[in-house]
N, C-alpha and C positions, 0 to 999 in steps of 0.2 A: 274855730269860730262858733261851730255851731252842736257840739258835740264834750267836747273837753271839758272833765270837770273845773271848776273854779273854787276860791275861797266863800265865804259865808257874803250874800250880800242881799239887795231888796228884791223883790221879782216884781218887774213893773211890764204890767197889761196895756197896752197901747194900743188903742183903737177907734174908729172911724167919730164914733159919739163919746167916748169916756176914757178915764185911765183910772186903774186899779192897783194899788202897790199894798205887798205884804212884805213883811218880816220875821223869821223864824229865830228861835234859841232853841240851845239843849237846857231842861232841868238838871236839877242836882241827881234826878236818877238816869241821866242820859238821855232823855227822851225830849221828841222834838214836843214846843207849843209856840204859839204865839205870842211875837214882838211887840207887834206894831202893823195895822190896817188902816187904809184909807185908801177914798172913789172919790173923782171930781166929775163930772159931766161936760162936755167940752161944744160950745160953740158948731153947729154944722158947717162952717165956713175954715173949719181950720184942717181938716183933710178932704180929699176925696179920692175914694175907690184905694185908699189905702196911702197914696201920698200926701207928702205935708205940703199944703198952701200957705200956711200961716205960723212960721219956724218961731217966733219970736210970742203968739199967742202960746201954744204948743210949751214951749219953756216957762212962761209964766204960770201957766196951772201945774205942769210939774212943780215947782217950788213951791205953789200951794200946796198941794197935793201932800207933799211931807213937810210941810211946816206946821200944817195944820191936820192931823191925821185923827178919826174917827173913836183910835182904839192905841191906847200905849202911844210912845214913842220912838222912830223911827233913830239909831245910834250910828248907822255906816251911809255915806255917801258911794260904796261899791253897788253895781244897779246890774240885774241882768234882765232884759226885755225881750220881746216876742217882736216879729216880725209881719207885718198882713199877708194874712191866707191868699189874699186875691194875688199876690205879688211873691210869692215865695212858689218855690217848685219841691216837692219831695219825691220819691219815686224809687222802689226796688228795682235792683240791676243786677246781674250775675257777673261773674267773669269766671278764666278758668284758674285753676289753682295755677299759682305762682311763687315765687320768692318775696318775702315782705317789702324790700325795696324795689319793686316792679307794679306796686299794686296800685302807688295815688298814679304815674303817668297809665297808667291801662285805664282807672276808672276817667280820669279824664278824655282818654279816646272814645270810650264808650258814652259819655255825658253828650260828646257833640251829636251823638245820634238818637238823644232823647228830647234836646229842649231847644228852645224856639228864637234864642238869640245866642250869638257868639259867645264860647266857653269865657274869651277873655274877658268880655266885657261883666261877670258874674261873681262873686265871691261863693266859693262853693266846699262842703265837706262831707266826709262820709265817712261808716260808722259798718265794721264786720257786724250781721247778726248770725242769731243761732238759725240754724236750718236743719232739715229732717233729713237728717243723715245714709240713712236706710235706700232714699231716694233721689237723692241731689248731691251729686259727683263736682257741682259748681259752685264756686265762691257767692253767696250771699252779699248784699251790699245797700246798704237805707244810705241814699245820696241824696243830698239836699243842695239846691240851687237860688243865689238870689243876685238880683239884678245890682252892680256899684251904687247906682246913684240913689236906690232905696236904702242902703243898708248906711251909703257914708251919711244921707239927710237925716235919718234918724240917731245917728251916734255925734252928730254936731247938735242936735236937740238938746240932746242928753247933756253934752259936756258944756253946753253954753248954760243949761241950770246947774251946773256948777259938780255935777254928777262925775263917776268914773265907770263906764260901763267894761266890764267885765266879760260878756256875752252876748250874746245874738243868739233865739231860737228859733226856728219855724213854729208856731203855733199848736201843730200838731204834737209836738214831741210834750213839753209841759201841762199838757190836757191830761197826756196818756199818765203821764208821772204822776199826778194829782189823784185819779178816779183809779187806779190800779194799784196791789197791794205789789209794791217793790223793795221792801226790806229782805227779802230773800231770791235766794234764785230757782226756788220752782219753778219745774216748767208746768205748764198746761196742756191736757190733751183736746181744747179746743178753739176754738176763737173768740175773739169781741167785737160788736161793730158798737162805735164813742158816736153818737149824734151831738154836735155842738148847734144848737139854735141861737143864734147871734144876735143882735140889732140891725145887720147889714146884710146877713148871707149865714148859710146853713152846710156846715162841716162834715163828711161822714168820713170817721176814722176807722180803717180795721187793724186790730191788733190781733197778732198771732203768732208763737215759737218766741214770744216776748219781745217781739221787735213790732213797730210800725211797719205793717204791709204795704198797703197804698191809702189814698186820700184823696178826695173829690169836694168840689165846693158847690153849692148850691143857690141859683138864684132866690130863696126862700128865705125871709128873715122874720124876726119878730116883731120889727118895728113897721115892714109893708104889712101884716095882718091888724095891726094895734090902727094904722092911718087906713085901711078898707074897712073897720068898726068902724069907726069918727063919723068916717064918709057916710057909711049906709043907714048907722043909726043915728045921723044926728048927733054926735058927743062929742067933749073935745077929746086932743088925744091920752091927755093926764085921764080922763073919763071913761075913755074906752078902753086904754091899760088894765084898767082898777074893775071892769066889767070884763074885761077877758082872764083875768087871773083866778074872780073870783066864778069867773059861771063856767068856762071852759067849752067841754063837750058834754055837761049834762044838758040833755034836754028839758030836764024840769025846771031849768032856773032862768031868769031871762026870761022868758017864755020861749025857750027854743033858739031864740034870733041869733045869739051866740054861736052855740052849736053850728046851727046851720051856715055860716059867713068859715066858721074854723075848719069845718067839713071838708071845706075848696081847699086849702092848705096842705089839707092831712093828706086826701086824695091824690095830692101831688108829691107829695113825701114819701106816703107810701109805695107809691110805684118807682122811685129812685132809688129807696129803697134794695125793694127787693132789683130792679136792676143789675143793683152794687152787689147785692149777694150773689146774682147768677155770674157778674164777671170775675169775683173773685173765685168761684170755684172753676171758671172754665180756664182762667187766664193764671191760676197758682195754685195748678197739681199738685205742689210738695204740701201747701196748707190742712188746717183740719177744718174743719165744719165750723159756721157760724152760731153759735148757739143761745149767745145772751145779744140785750142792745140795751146801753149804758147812754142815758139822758143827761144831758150837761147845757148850760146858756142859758142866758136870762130868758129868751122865747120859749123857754119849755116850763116857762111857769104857768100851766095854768093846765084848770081840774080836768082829769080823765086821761089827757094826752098818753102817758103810759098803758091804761087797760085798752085806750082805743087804739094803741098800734102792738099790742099783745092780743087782738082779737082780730086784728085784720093781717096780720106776720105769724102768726101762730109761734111765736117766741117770748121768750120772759122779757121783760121789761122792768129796769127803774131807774130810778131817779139817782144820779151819780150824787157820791159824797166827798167833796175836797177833803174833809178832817181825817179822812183814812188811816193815811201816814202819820197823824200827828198824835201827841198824849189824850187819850180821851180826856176830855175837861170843856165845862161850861163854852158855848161859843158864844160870843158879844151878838153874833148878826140870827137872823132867821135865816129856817134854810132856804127861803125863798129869795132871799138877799145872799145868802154864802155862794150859792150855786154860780152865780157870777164872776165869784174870787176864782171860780176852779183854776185859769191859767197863768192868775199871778200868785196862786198860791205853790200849783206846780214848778214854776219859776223860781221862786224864795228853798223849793225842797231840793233846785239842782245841784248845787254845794253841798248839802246838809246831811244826803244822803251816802252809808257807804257803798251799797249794792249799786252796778251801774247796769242795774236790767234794763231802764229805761234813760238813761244818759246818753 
């Protein structure tokens, strides 16, 4: 469900305020570009905290969504979509070496002593990674967990617009595919931590040994900083978006007021931050060192954020690119608008791709 590659189909983003769907082709020199784009904005009555309220809203702006698409047109009704961060489980697990037909009832034994509701009641799958062999005599294992009634409300969405859904992702895995170069299977001798700045909540992904480590979600979004602008300066929030993208963290713009409201944010990110970096070094000895932080999500649009947590992290920082994987060539969006696409572009590259570094 959550791992197995598939045929060529749309990668549709689904989430709390908007849906995102891309489409990918090969050129005549084999290389991937773009199909077909298009983003709707969705009603705040039609999910919450990642479930669907409103199954029948939800279905009609999908069929908007690719009837009417911003960029090209959309040619397959195959769809593969992501699942909410709040509501999905990911999490590395070991086991000990075994016989291949011994491994899914072990990781299943092992799952019940990781998550927080009955194995049954879960749709759940996993995925061998690479591991530093040198040091770890035990089986590797990126297992992913999601609750029945999340996964079957979302795949009756789907097929009641008329859709065939093809896969389920965890969110995490399509981010790392998108911003990470996976046409080959280099490895790395160090790490990455993926910060996703949401509209609802704030993601930090570590990638390592080419596999997703672990994942953490954060009560920090872009859309609570964009409504404490409104609030303090007076704006609306179409107003304070457009004043936060554009002033950021320089002090000289705005007259500071910016800054100073973004500061509380940062200060709070920050220190999750590094947090997440001291438990991944205490908590996954075989890893390497963190040493880049790869910004992705519409909430990290806005000026400075990058040097202001390169100066306070004493690590490189930038700004993730979805078009990685694909032919370089003219992009229709800005990259302040692409940056958004990151997980349904990931999404659209899970088929297309042959390397399954990050599959």
């Amino acid at each position: 469900m959550l791992f197995k590659p598939q045929q060529a189909s749309i990668g549709l983003d689904i989430s709390d305020r908007s849906i995102k769907a891309t489409q990918l082709r090969r050129n005549l020199r084999g290389k991937l570009e773009l199909q077909a784009l298009s983003a709707i904005e969705l009603p705040p009555t039609v999910f919450n905290d990642g479930e669907i309220k409103e199954s029948a809203a939800l279905t009609n702006a999908l069929t908007e969504l690719l009837t009417k698409p911003q960029y090209g047109s959309f040619n397959t009704s195959y769809v593969t979509a992501c699942l909410p961060e709040t509501k999905t489980f990911i999490k590395m697990i070991d086991i000990p070496p075994m016989p291949e037909n011994e491994i899914g009832q072990a990781i299943k034994w092992e799952a019940e002593h990781h998550i927080p509701i009955p194995i049954d009641d879960t749709y759940w799958d996993w995925q061998k990674i690479n591991a530093n062999k040198k040091i770890n005599t035990r089986l590797p294992v990126l297992l992913a967990v999601v609750p029945k009634n999340i996964v079957d409300t979302y795949t009756k969405a789907i097929i009641d617009a008329k859709l065939i859904p093809l896969a389920l992702e965890v969110e995490a895995v399509p981010i790392t595919r998108s911003l990470l170069t996976c046409s080959n299977g280099e490895k790395k001798d160090s790490a990455t931590m993926i910060i996703d700045i949401g509209a609802t909540r704030t993601s930090l992904i570590v990638v390592d040994l080419n596999s997703i480590q672990f994942t953490v979600s954060l009560p920090i979004s872009g859309r609570g900083v964009t409504e404490t602008i409104a609030s303090s300066l007076k704006l609306t929030e179409d107003q304070a978006e457009k004043a936060k993208i554009i002033c950021g963290l320089d002090p000289k713009k705005c007259h500071g007021a910016m800054a100073e409201i973004l500061h509380q944010m940062m200060d709070d990110l920050v220190n999750r931050i590094r947090e997440s970096i001291v438990f991944y070094r205490e908590h996954f000895p075989q890893g390497n060192k963190i040493e880049e932080i790869i910004l992705c999500g519409g909430g990290s649009n806005f000026k400075l954020i990058d040097k202001h947590l390169n100066a306070k992290l004493e690590l490189p920082v930038r700004r993730g690119n979805p078009w990685l994987n694909l032919e370089p060539s003219p992009c229709p969006l800005k990259p302040g608008e692409l940056i958004t696409h990151t997980t349904a572009i990931g999404l659209a590259l899970r088929a297309s791709l042959n390397s399954e570094d990050y599959d």
